[in-house]
C-alpha positions as CSV (number, residue, x, y, z in Angstrom):
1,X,124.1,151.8,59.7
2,X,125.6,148.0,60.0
3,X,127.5,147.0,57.1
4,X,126.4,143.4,56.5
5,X,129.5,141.0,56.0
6,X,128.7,139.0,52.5
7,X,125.9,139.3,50.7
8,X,122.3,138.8,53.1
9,X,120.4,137.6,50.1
10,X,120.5,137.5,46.2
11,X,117.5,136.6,44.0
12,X,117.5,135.5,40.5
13,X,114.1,136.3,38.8
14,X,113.4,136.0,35.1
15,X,110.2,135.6,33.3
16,X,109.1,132.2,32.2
17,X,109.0,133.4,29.0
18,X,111.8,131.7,27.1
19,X,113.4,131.1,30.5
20,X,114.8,127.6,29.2
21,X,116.6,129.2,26.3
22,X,119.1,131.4,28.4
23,X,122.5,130.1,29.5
24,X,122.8,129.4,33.3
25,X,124.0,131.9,35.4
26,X,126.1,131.7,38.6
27,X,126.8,133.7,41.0
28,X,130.0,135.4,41.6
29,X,132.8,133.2,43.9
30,X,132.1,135.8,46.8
31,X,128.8,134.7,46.9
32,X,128.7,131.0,46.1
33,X,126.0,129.4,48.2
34,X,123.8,133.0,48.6
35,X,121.0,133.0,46.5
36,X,117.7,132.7,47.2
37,X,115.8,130.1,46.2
38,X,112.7,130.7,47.8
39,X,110.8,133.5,50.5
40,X,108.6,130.7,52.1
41,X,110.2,131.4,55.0
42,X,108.9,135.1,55.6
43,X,106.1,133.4,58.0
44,X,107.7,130.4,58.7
45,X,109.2,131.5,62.4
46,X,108.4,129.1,65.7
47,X,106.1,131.1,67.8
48,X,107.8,131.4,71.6
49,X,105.9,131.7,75.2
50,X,105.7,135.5,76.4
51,X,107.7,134.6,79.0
52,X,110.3,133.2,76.7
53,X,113.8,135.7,75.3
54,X,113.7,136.0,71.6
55,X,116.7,135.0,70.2
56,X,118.4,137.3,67.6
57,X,121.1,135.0,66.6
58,X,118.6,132.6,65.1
59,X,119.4,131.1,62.1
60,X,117.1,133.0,59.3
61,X,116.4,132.2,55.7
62,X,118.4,134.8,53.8
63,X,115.2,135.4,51.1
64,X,113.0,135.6,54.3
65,X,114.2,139.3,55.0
66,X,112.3,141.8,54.8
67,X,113.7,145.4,53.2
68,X,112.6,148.3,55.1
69,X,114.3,152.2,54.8
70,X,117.5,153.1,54.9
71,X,118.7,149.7,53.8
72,X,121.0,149.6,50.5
73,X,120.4,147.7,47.3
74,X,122.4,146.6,44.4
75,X,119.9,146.3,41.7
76,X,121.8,144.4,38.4
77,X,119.9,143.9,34.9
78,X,121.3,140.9,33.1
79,X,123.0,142.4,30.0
80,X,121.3,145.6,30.7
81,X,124.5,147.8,32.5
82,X,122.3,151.0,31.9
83,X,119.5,149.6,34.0
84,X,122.1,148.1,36.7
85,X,122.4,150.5,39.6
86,X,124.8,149.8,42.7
87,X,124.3,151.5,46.1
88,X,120.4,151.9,45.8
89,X,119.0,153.6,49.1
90,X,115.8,152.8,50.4
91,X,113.8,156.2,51.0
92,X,111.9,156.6,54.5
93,X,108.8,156.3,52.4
94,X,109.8,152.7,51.6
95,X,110.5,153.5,48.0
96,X,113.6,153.1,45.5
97,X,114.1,155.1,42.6
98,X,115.2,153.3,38.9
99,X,116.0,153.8,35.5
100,X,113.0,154.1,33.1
101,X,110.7,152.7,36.0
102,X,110.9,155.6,38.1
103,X,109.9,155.1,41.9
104,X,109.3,151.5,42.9
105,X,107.9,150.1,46.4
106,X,110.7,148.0,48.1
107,X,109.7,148.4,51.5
108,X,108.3,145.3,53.0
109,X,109.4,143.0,50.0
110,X,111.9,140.1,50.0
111,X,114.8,141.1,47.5
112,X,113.2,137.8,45.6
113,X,109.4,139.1,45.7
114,X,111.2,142.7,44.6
115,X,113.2,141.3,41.6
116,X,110.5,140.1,40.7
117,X,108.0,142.7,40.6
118,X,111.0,144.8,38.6
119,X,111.4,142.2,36.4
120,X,107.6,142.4,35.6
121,X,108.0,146.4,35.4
122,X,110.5,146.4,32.6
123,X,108.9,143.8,30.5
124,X,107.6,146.5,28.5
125,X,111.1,147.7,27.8
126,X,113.3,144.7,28.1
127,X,112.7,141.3,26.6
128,X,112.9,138.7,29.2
129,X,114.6,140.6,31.7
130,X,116.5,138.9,34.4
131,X,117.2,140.9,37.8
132,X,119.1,140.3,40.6
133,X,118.7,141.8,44.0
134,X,121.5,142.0,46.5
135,X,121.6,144.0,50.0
136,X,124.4,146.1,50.4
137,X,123.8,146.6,53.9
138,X,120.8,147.0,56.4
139,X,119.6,150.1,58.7
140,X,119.1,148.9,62.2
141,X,115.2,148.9,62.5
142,X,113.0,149.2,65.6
143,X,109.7,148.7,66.6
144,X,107.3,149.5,69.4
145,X,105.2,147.9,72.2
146,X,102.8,150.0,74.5
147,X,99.7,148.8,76.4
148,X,100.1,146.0,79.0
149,X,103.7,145.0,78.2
150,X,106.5,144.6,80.9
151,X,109.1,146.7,78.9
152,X,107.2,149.6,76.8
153,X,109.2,151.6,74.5
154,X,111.5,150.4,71.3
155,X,112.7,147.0,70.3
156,X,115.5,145.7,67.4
157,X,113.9,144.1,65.1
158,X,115.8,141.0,63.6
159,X,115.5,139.1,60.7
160,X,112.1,136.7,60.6
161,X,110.9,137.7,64.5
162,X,107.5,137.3,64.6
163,X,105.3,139.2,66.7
164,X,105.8,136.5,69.6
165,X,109.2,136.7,70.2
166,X,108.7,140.6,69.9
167,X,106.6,140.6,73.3
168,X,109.1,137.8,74.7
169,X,111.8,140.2,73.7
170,X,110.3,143.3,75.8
171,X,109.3,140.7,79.0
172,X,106.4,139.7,78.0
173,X,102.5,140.7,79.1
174,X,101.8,142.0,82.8
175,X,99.6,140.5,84.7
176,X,96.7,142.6,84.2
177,X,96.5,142.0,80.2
178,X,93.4,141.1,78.8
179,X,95.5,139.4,76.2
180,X,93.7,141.6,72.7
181,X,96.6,143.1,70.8
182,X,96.7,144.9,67.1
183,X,99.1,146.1,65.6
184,X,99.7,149.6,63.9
185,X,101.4,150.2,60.7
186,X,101.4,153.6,58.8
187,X,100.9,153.1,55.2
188,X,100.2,154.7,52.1
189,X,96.6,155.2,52.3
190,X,97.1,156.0,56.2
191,X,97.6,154.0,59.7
192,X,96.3,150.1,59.6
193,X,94.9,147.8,62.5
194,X,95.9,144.5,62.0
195,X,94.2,142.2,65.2
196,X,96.2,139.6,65.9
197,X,94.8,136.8,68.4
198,X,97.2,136.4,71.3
199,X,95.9,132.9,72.4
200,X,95.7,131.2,68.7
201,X,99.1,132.2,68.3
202,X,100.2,130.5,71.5
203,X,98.6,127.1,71.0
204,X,99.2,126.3,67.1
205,X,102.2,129.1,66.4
206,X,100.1,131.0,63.9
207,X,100.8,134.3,63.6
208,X,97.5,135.6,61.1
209,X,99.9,136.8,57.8
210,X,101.2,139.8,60.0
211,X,105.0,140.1,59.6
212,X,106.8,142.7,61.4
213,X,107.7,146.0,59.6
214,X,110.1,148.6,60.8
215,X,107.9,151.3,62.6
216,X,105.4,148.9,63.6
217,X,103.5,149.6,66.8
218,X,102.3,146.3,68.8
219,X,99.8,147.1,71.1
220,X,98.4,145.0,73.9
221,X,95.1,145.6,75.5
């Protein structure tokens, strides 16, 4: 497990309701500069040629990160210390377990799309609740390529990749691709197909609302 240096990202979520009343709130000194504003960026990654390295140094959105298992948490509850929990663990079925609220889906969120949906949670036991999620640090997570791809097998997958710079990062197609690749993801109600269309994704960089989990099998055709 890598210990992430600083906070990776912290979202403030409240309800609207009476939003305007409450005092502002800053975030501590250690992480002046680290909150999320926004989690438009989950998609917003430049598509690469095949042929192309992906880059794992790129510069990412902090909100744009995607919590997968094994990753830790800090969930806080404004003024609510008894719903505050540090050192939350992602379970390998994506889920967290909390106060009153029991076991919640984090896999796959943004910590600003998960504050929020916990802030929507305890609305029947808090009034106005405002939560703020922080990662503590983040499990190394892979996925995997098979089919007509130079380098089969696992890949690291960084913050923001898209599915692109995943077939850049394992050399790219062969020769001999027909260029039709879906991808597999194991979910609750079983294993998904998502098609993705190679070509589209080359000429205007859109990737078709697929972003890469952890576990997540590209396949190429």
């Amino acid at each position: 497990m890598r210990v992430v240096s600083g906070v990776l990202a912290v979202c403030w979520v409240g309800l609207a309701a009476g939003a305007q009343t409450r005092p502002a709130i800053a975030p501590p000194a250690s992480q002046a500069g680290r909150t999320a504003t926004s989690d438009a960026a989950t998609n917003g990654a430049t598509a690469i040629p095949a042929t192309a390295t992906a880059n794992p140094q790129s510069v990412v959105s902090e909100d744009s990160y995607v919590i997968g298992p094994g990753d830790q948490l800090q969930l806080t509850v404004w003024k609510e210390p008894n719903l505050s929990n540090g050192g939350v663990p992602v379970r390998p079925d994506g889920r967290i377990s909390l106060p009153l609220l029991g076991d919640v889906p984090a896999a796959g969120m943004t910590p600003m799309l998960l504050g929020r949906d916990i802030a929507s949670r305890l609305q029947k036991f808090v009034t106005d609740p405002l939560v703020t999620v922080t990662m503590l640090s983040v499990a190394p997570k892979e996925i995997f390529l098979i089919g007509e791809i130079q380098k089969t097998g696992p890949v690291i997958l960084t913050p923001g990749m898209n599915l692109l710079q995943a077939i850049a990062a394992a050399g790219g197609l062969t020769p001999f691709a027909k260029k039709k690749l879906y991808v597999l993801r194991k979910s609750e109600k079983g294993q998904q197909k998502l098609n993705f269309n190679y070509k589209k994704a080359l000429s205007n960089g859109d990737m078709q609302g697929i972003t890469l989990m952890a576990g997540d099998t590209i396949v190429s055709l």
